[in-house]
C-alpha positions in Angstrom: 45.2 -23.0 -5.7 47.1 -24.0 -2.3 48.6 -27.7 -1.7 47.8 -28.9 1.5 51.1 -28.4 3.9 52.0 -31.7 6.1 53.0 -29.6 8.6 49.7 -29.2 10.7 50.0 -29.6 14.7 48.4 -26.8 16.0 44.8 -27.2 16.2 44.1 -29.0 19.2 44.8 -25.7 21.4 43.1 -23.8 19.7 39.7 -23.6 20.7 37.0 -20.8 20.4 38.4 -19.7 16.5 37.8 -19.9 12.9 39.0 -23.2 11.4 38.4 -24.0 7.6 36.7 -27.6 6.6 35.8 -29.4 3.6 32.4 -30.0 1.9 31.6 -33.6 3.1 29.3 -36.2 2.2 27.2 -37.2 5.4 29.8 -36.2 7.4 32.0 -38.1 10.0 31.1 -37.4 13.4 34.3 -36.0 14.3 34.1 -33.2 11.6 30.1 -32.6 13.3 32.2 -32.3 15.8 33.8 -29.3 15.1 31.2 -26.8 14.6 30.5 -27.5 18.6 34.7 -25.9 19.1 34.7 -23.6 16.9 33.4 -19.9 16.9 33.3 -19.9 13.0 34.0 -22.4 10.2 34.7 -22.1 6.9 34.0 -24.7 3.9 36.6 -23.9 1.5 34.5 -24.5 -2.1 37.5 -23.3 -4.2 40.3 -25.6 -3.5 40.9 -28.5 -6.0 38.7 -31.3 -5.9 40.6 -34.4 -3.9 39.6 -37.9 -4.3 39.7 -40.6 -2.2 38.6 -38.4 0.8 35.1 -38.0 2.7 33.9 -34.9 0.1 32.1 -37.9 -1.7 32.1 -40.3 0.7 30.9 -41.5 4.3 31.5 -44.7 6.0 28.9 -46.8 7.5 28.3 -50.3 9.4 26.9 -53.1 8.0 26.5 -56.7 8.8 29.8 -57.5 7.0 31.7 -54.7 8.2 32.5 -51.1 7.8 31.7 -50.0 4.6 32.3 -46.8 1.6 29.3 -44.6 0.3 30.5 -43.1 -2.8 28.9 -40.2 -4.6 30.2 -40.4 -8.2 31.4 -37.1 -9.7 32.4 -36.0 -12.7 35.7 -35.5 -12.5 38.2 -32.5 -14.8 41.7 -31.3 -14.2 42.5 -29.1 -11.5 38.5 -28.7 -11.0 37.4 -26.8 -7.4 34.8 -28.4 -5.3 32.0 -25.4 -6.0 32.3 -27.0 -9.8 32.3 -30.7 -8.6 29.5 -32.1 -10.9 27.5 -35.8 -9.7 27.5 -38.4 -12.3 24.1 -39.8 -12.5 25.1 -42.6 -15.0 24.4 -45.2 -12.1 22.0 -45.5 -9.9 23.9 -44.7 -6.8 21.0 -43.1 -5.5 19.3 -45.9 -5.0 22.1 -47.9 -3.7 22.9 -45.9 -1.2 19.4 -45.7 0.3 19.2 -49.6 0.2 22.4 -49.9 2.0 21.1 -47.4 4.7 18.2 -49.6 4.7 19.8 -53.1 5.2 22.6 -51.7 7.8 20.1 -49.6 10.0 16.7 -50.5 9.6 16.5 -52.1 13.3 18.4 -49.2 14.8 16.6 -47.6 17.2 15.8 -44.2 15.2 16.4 -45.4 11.7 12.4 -44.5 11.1 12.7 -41.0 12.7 15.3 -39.9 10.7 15.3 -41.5 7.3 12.6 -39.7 5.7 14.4 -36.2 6.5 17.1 -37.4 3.8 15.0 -38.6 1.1 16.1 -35.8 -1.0 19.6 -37.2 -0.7 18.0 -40.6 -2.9 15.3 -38.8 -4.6 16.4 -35.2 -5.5 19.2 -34.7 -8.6 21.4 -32.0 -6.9 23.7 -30.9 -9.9 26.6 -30.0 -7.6 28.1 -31.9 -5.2 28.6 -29.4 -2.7 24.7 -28.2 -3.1 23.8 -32.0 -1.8 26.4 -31.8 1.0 25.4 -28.4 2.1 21.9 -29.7 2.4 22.9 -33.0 4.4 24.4 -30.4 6.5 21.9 -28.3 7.3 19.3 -31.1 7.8 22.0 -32.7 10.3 22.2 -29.9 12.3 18.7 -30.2 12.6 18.3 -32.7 13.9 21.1 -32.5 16.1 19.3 -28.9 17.1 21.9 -26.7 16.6 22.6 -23.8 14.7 26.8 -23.5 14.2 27.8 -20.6 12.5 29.7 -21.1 9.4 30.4 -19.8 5.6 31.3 -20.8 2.5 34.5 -19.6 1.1 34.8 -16.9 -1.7 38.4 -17.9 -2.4 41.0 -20.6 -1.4 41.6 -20.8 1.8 45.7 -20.7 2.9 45.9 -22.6 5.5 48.7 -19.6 6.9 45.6 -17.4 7.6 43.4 -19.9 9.5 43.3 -23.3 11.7 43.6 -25.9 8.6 41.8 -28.7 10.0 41.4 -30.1 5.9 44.0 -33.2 6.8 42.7 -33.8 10.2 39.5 -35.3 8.6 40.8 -37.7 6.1 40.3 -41.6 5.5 44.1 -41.6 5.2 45.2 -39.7 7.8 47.2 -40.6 11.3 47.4 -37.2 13.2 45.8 -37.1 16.6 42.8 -35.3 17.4 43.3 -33.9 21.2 39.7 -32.3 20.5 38.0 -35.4 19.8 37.5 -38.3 22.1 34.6 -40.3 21.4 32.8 -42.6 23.8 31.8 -45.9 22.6 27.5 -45.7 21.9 25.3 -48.3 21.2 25.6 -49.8 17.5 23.7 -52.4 15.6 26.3 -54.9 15.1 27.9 -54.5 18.5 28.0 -57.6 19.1 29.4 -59.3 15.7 32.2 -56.5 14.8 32.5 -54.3 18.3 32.6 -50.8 18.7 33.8 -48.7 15.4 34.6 -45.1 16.0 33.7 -42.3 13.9 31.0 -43.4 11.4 29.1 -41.1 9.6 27.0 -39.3 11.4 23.9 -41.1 10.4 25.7 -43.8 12.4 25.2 -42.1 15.3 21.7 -40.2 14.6 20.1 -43.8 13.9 21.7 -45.5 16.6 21.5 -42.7 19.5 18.7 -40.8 18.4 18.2 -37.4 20.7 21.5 -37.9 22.7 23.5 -37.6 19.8 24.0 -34.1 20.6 25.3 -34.6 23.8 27.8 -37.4 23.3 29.3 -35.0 20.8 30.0 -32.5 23.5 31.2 -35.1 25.8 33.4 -36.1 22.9 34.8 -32.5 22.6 35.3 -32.0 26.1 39.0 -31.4 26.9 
């Protein structure tokens, strides 16, 4: 297994080619965002499991601010993501879908959409990447698109294809030049102002059928 090098600069010139991701949980909008660049992606499965980072997690708006949805996992040294198992010993589950509830229920699309993921709250996916791979899928969707990616049958070195693995991080302060995004309507507007780069869901519930194109006005160079 790899370590991630700090010495990433390259990606924002680099459109039309194969980039590698992570498996996320509900995804950010700017790593949706990516399968709109690039010609191919793929979701490395066999690097070592990192914490603290969106594979298990999403941010959201609520009423008192942004806020973490965590996927508990079962965690073992030096395990890969493909072998990332969910800890059902709380009810996360249910938590999440109440705070999806309480944060978006007088969105604009919140009904539309919300039933499409009830196998996120009601299914008991044994892998972590099997739930995020089907979050996926039912997000492009919705979004109507049909990106073509892979999942990885090895580790990934970042020498051999456009890393974009550190881009996409709660933690991290590189710059983006492929990702501008415009501000959109959001519930609490008003109370906490514009926050960029929810989850997706932020924007699905909020925007509804132009979520789609204010990701490729975000992409635009």
């Amino acid at each position: 297994m790899g370590i991630y090098s700090r010495r990433i600069y390259y990606w924002q010139d680099c459109i039309l080619m194969e980039a590698v991701l992570f498996s996320s949980y509900f995804p950010s909008i700017q790593y949706i965002s990516k399968f709109f660049i690039y010609s191919n992606i793929y979701i490395d499965i066999f690097e070592n499991y990192q914490r603290q980072t969106y594979r298990n997690r999403c941010e959201i708006m609520t009423a008192n601010g942004k806020a973490n949805l965590i996927v508990p996992v079962i965690k073992s040294y030096r395990q890969y993501v493909k072998d990332t198992k969910i800890d059902y010993s709380t009810d996360w589950q249910k938590n999440h879908y109440m705070a999806l509830v309480s944060a978006y229920k007088n969105s604009a699309f919140f009904d539309f959409y919300i039933d499409s993921f009830n196998f996120v709250f009601k299914n008991k996916e044994k892998f972590l990447f099997d739930l995020n791979h089907k979050i996926l899928e039912n997000c492009f969707k919705i979004l109507g698109i049909k990106p073509k990616f892979e999942y990885s049958k090895d580790f990934i070195n970042q020498k051999d294809i456009i890393n974009l693995r550190e881009l996409i991080s709660p933690k991290s302060k590189l710059v983006d030049k492929n990702f501008a995004l415009k501000e959109y309507y959001q519930v609490f507007n008003e109370k906490h102002g514009f926050t960029p780069n929810l989850s997706i869901i932020d924007l699905l519930f909020n925007e509804g059928n132009q979520a789609s194109l204010i990701i490729k006005e975000a992409v635009k160079n």
